[in-house]
C-alpha positions in Angstrom: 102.9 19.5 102.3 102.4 22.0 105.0 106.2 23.1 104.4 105.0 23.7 100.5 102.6 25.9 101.4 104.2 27.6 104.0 107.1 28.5 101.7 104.6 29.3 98.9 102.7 32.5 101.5 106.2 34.0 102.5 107.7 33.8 99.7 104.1 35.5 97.8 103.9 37.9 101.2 107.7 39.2 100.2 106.6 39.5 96.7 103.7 41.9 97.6 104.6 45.3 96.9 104.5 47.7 100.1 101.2 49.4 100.3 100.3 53.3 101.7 97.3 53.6 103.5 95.3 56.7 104.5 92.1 57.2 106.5 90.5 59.8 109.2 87.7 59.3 111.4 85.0 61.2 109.2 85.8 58.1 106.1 88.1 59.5 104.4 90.3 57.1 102.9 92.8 56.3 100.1 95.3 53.2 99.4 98.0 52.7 96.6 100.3 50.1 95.9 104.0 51.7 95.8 105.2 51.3 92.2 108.1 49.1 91.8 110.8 50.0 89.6 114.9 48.6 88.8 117.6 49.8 90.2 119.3 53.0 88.0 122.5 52.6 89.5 125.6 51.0 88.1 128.3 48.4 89.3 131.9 48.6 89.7 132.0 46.7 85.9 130.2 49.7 84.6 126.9 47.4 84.2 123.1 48.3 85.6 122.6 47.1 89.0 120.2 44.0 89.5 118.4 44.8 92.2 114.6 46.1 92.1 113.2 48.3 95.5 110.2 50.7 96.1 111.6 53.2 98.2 113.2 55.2 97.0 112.3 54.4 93.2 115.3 54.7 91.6 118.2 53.5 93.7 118.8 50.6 95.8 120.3 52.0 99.6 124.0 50.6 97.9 123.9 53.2 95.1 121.7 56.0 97.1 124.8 56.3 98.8 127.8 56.0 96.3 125.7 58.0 94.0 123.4 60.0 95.0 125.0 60.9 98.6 122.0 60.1 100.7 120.8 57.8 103.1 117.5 57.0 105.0 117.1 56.0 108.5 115.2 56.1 111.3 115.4 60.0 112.8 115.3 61.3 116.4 111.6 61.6 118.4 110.8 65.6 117.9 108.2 67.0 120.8 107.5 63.7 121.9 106.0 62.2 118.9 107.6 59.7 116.3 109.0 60.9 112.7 109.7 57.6 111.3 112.2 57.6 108.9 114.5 60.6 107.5 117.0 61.8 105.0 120.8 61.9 105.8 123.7 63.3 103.9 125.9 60.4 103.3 130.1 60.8 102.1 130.8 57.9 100.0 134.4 58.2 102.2 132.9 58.8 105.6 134.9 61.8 105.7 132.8 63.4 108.5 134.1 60.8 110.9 138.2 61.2 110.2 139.2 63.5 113.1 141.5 66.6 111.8 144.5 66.5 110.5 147.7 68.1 111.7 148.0 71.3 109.9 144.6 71.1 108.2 142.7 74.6 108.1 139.4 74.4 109.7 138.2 75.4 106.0 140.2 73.0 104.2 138.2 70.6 106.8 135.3 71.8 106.6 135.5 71.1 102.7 136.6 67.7 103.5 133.6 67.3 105.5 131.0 68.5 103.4 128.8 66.5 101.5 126.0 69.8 99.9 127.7 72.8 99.7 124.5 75.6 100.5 123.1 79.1 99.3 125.8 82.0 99.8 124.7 85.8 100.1 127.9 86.7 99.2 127.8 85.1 95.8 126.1 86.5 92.7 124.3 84.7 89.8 124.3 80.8 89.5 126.9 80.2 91.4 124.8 81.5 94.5 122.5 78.7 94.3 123.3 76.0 97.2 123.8 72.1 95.6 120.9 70.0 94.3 120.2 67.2 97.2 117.4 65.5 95.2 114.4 65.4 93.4 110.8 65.4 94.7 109.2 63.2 92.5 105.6 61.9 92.4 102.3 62.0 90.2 101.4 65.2 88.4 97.7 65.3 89.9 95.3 68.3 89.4 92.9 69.8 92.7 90.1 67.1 91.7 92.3 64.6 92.1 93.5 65.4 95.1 90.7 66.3 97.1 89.1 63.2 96.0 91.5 61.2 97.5 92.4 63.0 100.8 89.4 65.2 101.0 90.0 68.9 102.8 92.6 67.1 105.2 96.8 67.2 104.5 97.6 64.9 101.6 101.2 63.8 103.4 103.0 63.5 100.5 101.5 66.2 98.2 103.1 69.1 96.7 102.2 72.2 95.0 104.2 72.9 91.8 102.3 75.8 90.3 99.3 77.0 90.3 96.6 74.4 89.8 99.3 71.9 89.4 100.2 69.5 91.8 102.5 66.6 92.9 101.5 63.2 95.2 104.2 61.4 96.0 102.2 58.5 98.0 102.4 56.2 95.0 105.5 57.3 93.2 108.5 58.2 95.9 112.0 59.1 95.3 114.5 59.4 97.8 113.3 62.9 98.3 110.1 61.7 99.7 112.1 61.0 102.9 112.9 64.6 103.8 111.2 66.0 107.2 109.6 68.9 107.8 110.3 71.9 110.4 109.2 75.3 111.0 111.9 76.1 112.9 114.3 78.0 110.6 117.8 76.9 112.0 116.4 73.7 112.4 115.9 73.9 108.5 119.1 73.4 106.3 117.7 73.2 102.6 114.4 74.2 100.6 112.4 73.2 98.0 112.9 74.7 94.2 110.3 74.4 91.4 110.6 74.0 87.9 110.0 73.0 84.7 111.9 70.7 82.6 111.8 68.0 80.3 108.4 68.4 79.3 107.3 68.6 82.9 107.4 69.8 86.2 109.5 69.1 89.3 110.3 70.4 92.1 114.0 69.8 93.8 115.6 70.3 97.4 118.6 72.6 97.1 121.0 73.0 100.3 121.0 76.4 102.2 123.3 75.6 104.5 126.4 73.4 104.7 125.4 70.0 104.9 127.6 67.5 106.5 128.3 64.0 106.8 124.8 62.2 108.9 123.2 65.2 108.8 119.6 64.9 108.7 118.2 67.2 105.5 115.2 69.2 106.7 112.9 71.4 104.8 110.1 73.7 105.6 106.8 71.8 103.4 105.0 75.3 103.7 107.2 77.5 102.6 105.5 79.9 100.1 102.4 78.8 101.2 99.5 79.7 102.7 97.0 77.9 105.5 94.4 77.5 102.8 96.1 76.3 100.3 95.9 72.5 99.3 98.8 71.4 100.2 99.6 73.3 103.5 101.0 70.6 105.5 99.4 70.1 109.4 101.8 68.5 111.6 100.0 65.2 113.1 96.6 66.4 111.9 93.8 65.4 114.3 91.7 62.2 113.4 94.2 61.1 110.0 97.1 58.9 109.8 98.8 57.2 107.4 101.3 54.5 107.1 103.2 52.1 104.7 103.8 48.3 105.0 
């Protein structure tokens, strides 16, 4: 009997979808159930893959890797305080660990190497732009919205778009929710685009510099921005936190 029931709670605990949390000392708070989607990747026999995972929505980590080049792990300590988890260029071959090869050209292994290829001065028109990494995906929310869930303090995963239009990704996450934030400009190795598309907006990290195999993809959130805008992003704000388990 106790077995039964013991079986029963893990098996309903693993069944609970991960849930963010966010709260400050003055009350703010706000909690969401991460939304739970299928798989969009496909198997060797050309058929949808089975499996079902939160984070990121769309892929499971086997096809966020064949496909879409990416992987998450945990990332280094920076000043002394935790990240948590970050964004890495992944080659489906592994090509950035093959030492070079006898005769190879530093640029012919550099090409083998490279996973993004980033913005180039020297280039003109479309051509210019550096590769598409991935999307930043979340709810379209308006400034009520926002404000009334995180109050005048750093939504962690919010975005402006345009102009009185904005993204959350607390609820909703791609893979692109995973990239880390730096001021520091060569720290920095792609940026965020915005658009329109569809029949809505998004906003997608493009490369601006060579990205190679395990490297971490890091972006500047306040780029474009200003210090009172909504979504200006404070590092480690005093009295907030947020998690999700």
């Amino acid at each position: 009997m106790h077995a039964n029931l013991y079986i029963f709670f893990f098996v309903k605990l693993k069944s609970m979808p991960p849930r963010f949390e966010f709260s400050c000392t003055d009350g703010t708070q706000f909690r969401c159930n991460l939304h739970r989607g299928r798989c969009h990747g496909r198997k060797a026999n050309g058929r949808r893959c089975t499996r079902h995972t939160y984070r990121p929505l769309t892929r499971c980590w086997q096809h966020t890797r064949s496909e879409q080049k990416l992987n998450t792990s945990r990332t280094a300590t920076r000043n002394g305080v935790s990240i948590g988890r970050g964004l890495f260029a992944w080659h489906p071959l592994r090509a950035g660990r093959l030492p070079r090869q006898q005769g190879e050209s530093k640029t012919a292994y550099d090409n083998r190497r490279r996973v993004f290829r980033g913005d180039y001065r020297r280039r003109t028109g479309p051509d210019r732009i550096g590769d598409t990494i991935a999307r930043y995906d979340g709810e379209n929310v308006s400034l009520p919205v926002l404000e009334n869930r995180y109050g005048d303090h750093t939504a962690p995963y919010g975005m402006t778009v345009f102009t009185g239009n904005y993204m959350d990704g607390a609820c909703r996450r791609t893979v692109g929710s995973y990239v880390n934030h730096s001021s520091v400009r060569r720290e920095t190795n792609s940026r965020f685009s915005r658009g329109y598309s569809g029949g809505r907006n998004h906003v997608a990290i493009i490369a601006t510099k060579n990205i190679y195999h395990n490297d971490e993809i890091i972006v500047n959130y306040n780029q474009g921005l200003r210090r009172n805008d909504a979504t200006y992003y404070v590092i480690n704000e005093r009295g907030c936190g947020h998690r999700t388990r």
